[in-house]
C-alpha positions in Angstrom: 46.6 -65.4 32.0 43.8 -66.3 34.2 45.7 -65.6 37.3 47.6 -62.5 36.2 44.1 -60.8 35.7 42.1 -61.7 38.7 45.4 -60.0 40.8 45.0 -57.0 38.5 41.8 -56.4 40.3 39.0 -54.7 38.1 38.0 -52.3 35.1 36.8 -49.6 37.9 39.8 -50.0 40.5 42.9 -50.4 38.6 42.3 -48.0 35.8 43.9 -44.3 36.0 42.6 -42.0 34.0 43.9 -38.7 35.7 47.2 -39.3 33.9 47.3 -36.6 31.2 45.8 -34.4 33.8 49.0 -33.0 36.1 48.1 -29.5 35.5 44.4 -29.6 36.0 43.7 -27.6 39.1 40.7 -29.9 40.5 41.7 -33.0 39.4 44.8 -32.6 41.5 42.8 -31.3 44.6 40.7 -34.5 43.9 43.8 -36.5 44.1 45.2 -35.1 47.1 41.4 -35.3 48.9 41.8 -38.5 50.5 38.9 -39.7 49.1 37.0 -36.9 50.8 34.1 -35.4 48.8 33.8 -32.2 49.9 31.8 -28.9 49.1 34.7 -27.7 46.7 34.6 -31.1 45.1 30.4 -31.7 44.8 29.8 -27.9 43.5 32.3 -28.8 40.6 30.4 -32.4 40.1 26.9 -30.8 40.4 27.8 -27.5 37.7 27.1 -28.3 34.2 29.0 -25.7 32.9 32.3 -27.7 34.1 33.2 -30.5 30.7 31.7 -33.6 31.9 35.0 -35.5 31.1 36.9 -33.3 33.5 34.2 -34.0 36.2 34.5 -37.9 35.8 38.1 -37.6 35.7 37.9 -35.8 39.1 35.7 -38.9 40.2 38.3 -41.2 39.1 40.8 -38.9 40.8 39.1 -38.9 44.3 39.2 -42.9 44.1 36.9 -46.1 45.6 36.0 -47.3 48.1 34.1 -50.8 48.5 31.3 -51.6 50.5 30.6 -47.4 51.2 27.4 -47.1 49.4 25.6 -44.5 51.5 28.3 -42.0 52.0 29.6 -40.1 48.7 26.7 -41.7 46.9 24.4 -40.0 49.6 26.8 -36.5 50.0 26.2 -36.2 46.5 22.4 -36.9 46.3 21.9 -34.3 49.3 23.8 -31.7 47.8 21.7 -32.5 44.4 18.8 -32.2 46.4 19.6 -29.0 47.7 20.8 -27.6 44.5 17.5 -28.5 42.9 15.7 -27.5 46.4 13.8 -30.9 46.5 13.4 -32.8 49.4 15.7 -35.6 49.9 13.3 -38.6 49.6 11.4 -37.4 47.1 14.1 -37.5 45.0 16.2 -40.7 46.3 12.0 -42.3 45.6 11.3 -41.1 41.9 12.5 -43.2 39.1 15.4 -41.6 37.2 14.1 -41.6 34.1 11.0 -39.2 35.0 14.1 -36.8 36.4 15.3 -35.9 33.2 13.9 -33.1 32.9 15.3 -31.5 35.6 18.1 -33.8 36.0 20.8 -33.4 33.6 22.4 -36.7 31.9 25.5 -35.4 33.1 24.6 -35.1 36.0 23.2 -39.0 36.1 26.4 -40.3 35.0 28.3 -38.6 37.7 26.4 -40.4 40.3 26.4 -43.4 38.6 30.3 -43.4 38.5 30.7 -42.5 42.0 28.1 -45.2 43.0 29.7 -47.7 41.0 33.3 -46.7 42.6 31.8 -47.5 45.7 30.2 -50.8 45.2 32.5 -52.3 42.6 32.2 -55.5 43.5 28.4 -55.6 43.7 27.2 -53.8 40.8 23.7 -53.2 42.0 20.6 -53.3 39.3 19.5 -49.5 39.5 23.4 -48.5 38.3 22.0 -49.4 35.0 19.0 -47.3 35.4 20.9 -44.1 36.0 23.7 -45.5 33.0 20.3 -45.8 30.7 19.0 -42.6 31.9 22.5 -40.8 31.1 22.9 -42.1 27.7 19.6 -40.5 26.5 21.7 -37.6 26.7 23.7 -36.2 23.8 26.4 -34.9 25.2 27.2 -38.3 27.0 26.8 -40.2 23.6 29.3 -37.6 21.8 31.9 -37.8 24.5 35.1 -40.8 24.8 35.4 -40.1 28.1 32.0 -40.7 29.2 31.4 -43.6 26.9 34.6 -45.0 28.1 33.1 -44.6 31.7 29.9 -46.5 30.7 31.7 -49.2 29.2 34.4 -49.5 32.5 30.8 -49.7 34.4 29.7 -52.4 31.8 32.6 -54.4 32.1 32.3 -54.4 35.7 29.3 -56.7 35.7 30.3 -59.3 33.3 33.2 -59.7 35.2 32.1 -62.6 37.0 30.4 -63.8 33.5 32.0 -63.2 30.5 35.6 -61.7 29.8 35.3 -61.3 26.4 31.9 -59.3 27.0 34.6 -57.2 29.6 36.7 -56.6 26.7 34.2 -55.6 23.6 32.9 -53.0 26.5 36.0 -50.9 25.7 37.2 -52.2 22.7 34.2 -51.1 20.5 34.5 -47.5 21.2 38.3 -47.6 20.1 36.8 -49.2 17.1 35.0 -46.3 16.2 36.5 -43.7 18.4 36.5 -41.4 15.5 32.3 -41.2 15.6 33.1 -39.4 19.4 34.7 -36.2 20.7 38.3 -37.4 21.8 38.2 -35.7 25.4 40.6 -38.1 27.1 43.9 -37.7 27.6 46.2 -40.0 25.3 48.1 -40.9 29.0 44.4 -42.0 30.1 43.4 -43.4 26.7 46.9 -45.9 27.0 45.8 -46.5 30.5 42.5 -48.2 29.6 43.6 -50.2 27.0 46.7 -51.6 28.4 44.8 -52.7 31.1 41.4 -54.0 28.5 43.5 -55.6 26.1 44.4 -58.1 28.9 40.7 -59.8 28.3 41.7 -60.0 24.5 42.6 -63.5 24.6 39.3 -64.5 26.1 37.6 -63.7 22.6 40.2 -65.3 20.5 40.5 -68.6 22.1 41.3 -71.3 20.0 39.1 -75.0 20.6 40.7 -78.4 20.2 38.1 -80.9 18.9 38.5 -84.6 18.7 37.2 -86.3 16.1 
């Protein structure tokens, strides 16, 4: 089991969720992108008015990249920047959570996803700043897609601590999945938990004692 898993790679690289989605016009143009963000891509990300769980399935759909922090992280806080017509360091300097008000949690998760996509293997501390930050917001909380996001990001970090904490990330919400707004594809939804469920066993185990 142990080996099986740690060839399957991780939550964030080796989950699809753009299956579902073959007649979505920018999901497939984020497929086909090579990875590129470009303008057509980051004015969809950065517009509000576009269902958050088709703009983090268009993240999923343009794909990661390790080790490439500063280059869609940093295309899409400079287009963000200019949207909100505030200069770059100012906003790269202020702490997320005294953004909200111009910042939409939508908006928060978005670049938290694409961050984490590139940096998978790292999981660097201020991800769970912007994660906090974008759960304040209610249309985050209400959504399976975007809690389903958070808990891929979750499960990311305890991956070199705790498998069963990697499974409950994802588990929990199908436990209650009725309590959100089922926004993900069932192709998707089969996706993650065919891939989740292979932690299962690492919260069942069964002990041996000698006595």
């Amino acid at each position: 089991m142990l080996s099986s898993i740690a060839y399957a790679d991780s939550p964030l690289t080796s989950i699809d969720l753009t299956e579902g989605y073959e007649n979505d016009e920018m999901v497939q143009y984020a497929k086909a992108s090579g990875g590129d963000l470009d303008d057509k891509l980051l004015d969809f990300l950065l517009d509000d008015n576009n269902a958050l769980s088709r703009r983090l399935v268009v993240i999923n759909a343009i794909g990661w990249e390790d080790g490439t922090l500063n280059s869609r992280t940093y295309d899409f806080l400079v287009a963000l920047s200019d949207q909100l017509s505030m200069d770059f360091d100012m906003l790269t300097s202020n702490d997320p959570e005294d953004m909200q008000d111009i910042i939409s949690g939508e908006i928060f998760l978005c670049l938290s996803y694409l961050a984490a996509l590139e940096s998978y293997s790292e999981s660097p501390a201020f991800l769970f700043d912007l994660i906090e930050v974008a759960y304040n917001n209610p249309q985050v909380q209400k959504s399976f897609t975007a809690m389903t996001v958070i808990g891929l990001m979750r499960a990311q970090h305890f991956m070199d601590y705790d498998w069963c904490t990697v499974y409950e990330q994802t588990d929990v919400l199908r436990q209650n999945k009725s309590s959100f707004k089922m926004d993900l594809s069932k192709e998707a939804y089969n996706n993650v938990f065919e891939y989740m469920d292979l932690y299962a066993d690492y919260c069942f185990t069964e002990f041996e004692f000698d006595f």
